[in-house]
Steps between C-alpha positions, in 0.01 A plus 500: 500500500787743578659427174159568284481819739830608391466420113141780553705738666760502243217504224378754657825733485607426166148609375520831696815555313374441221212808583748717620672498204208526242343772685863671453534469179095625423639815751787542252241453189268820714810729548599481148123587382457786651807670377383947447679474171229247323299739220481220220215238549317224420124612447298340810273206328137682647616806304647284206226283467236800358753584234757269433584682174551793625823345693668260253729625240396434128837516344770613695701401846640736664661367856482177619158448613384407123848434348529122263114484461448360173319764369709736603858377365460608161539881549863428684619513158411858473630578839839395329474743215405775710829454745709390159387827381521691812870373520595585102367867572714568825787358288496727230433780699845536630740697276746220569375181386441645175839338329480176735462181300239343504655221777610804717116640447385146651737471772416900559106370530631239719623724724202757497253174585771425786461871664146469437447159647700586804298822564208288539688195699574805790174562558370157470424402843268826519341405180414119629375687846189674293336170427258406761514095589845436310870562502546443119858579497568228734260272300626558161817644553698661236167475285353759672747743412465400154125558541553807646716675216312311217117642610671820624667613160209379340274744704768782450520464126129467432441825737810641258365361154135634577596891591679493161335666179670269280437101578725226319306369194605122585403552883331228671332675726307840312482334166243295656215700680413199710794421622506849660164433614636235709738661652281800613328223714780221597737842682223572713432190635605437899645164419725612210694774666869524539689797763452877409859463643610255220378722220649813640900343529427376187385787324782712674755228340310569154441822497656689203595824506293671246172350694317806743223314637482267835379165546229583683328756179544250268293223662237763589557638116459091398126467716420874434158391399422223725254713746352715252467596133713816599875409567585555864794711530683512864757695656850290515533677802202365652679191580808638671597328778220241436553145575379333123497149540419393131343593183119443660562699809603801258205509348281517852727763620484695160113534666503478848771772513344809331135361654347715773331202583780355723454837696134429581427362846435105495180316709484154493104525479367649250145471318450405138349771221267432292548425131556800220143393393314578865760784560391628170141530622611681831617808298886383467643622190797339367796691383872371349797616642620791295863394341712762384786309483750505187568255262802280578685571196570831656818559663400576788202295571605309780525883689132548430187479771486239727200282432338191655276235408440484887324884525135414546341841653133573569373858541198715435327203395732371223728183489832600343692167380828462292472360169598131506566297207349167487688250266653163501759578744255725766426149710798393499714829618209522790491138604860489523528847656229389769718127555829763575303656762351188681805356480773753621563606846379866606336568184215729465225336327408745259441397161300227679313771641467675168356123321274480839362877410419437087318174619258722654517751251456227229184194553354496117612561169289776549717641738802429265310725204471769731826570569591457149298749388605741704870389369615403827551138376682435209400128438647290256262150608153455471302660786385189664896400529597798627209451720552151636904579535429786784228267666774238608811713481546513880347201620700354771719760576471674836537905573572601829555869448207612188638822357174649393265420852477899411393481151256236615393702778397825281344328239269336743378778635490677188252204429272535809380855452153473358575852315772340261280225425212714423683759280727218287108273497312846354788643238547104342136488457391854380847666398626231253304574192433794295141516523436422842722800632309712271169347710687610805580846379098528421433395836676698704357785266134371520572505901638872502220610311261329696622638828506851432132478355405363805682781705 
């Protein structure tokens, strides 16, 4: 009996070790995911499974997350022209190679890919860090790097090749309009991101001299259009001393920074408004944001007004709203704008807030029409998909500050006063047609007449 004892107790130990030391290493596996410097994600399934389009790259990889995926291998190949190009122009830029042979000029472009590639193997531990759930440059080793430069030139020389008037005739990329198309959606997705702080060491090791614009206006020049029919030109200067984390967080700061919005004060209750339809038959009017903004091609655009998507205002009974495009690309910037903002630390929720608003705003095609009309919308679907799209856009996603509870508040009880809904119920029933504003005007007259007879 003492000896069966003794073979339990030791049982007993060795499993208790055993614990100890899984419970370690899931500690270890904690510490490392909640690192501050994660900003790259993989799209939480409840917000993934509404939309799983809107997530998933159609042609290109950029990063690891989607990188060898059958369907997206082809497109390396161009990946390789772009950096065989890249490398050929910084070549012949320098006065010096000029007379090399043409084994010196390869050995020269040997050495150029060296500097580049160990510009980016410096900073590749911080680069690994900004993936949330991985430590890629462990996992694939020196294949990260190669990652890292092969997306990132890509990205630079496609910002480069688009702000150019001239395009190469046997170009891959802008002698095929769909392939451009593409790429307007695959940069912006959360999954297919690679370090702001990758493209801007590479782009400094690029950078030729004769070149006068930054990194940062020619990816806001390349998605000028992606918020509204009007480019969006910002300040470079707006993002000085800003921490950009990628491609996809530049474009939310390119509207959260010049938006009042983040100035309003946040509730975390707040009542719903009713649709443009019922508001409509309150007295609201509906008004688009004026833009007096220049055209891009302008020198000096990107010092023009500041302008938001963001600025929704209500006073003296009218709704102003910023014109928003609607196109292909509209759910897919938003949903993956909203999955940044549910997913990162400290971040204020406020496109989420914004898709929470214009699914009040927007309940029937009806509501859709509306605001096209008045050229607030400048929709490129069909109304009832344009519709449908803000009906689910923020499903599942939770707001603990809401960023218009004042908004909300005003236009409520702009709605309760029986006076608004009196005057906007008599002047759509007797002041929309020709004749029965002339019956009006006879009326009143018939009544004036009447009363000073009777005096």
């Amino acid at each position: 009996m003492a000896a069966e004892s003794g073979r339990s107790d030791n049982n007993v130990a060795i499993n208790v070790e055993s614990l100890v030391s899984s419970l370690n290493a899931e500690l270890e596996n904690a510490r490392q995911s909640m690192e501050p410097s994660y900003c790259i994600f993989k799209t939480p399934s409840i917000l993934f499974r509404h939309r799983e389009n809107s997530f998933v790259p159609n042609c290109f990889s950029i990063g690891p997350m989607h990188h060898g995926k059958e369907n997206l291998v082809p497109t390396e190949k161009i990946k390789i022209k772009y950096l065989k190009g890249l490398l050929s122009r910084v070549i012949k830029s320098r006065p010096e190679t000029t007379l090399l042979s043409k084994e010196a000029k390869e050995i020269e472009q040997q050495r150029v890919l060296t500097n580049w590639v160990d510009a980016v193997k410096l900073i590749e531990q911080q680069a690994s860090a900004c993936y949330a759930g991985h430590n890629y440059a462990a996992e694939l080793g020196g294949e990260f790097v190669k990652m890292m430069v092969l997306d990132g030139v890509f990205i630079i020389e496609l910002l480069r090749k688009d702000a150019e008037t001239n395009k190469e005739q046997d170009d891959p990329i802008f002698s095929m309009s769909c392939m451009l198309q593409f790429l307007h959606h695959d940069l912006i997705l959360l999954e297919n991101q690679i370090p702001w702080l990758v493209l801007q060491t590479l782009f400094e090791k690029t950078k030729l001299p004769s070149e006068t614009k930054s990194l940062i206006e020619l990816a806001l020049l390349f998605f000028a259009t992606i918020f509204s029919s009007h480019p969006l030109p910002t300040k470079p200067d707006l993002f000085s001393g800003k921490d950009i984390k990628h491609i996809l967080d530049l474009l939310r700061l390119s509207l959260v920074l010049p938006s009042k919005v983040i100035k309003n004060k946040w509730h975390s209750e707040w009542q719903p408004i009713p649709s443009v339809t019922r508001l409509k038959e309150t007295g609201v009017n509906f008004m688009k944001v004026r833009d007096e903004r220049n055209n891009l091609e302008e020198p000096d655009s990107f010092k023009k007004t500041e302008y938001s998507i963001l600025d929704i205002t209500f006073r003296d009974g009218c709704l102003e709203i910023p014109s928003l495009l609607i196109q292909e690309t509209t759910e897919t910037i938003l949903r993956n704008l909203i999955g940044y903002e549910q997913c990162l630390p400290h971040c204020p929720p406020i496109f989420t807030c914004y898709a929470k608003l214009l699914d009040n705003l927007i309940d029937t095609t009806n509501d859709m029409e509306i605001l096209c009309k008045r050229e607030i919308f400048d929709n490129w679907l069909s109304p009832e998909d344009a519709t449908q799209f803000f009906n689910k856009l923020y499903n599942d996603t939770y707001v603990k500050e809401f960023y218009y509870s004042q908004l909300c508040c005003d236009l409520n009880n702009y709605c309760r006063r029986w006076w608004h809904r009196w005057r906007a119920y008599y002047v759509q029933n007797y002041f929309t047609k020709p004749w029965a504003i002339a019956a009006q005007i006879y009326a009143v007259i018939m009544f004036v007449l009447t009363l000073k007879q009777a005096l």
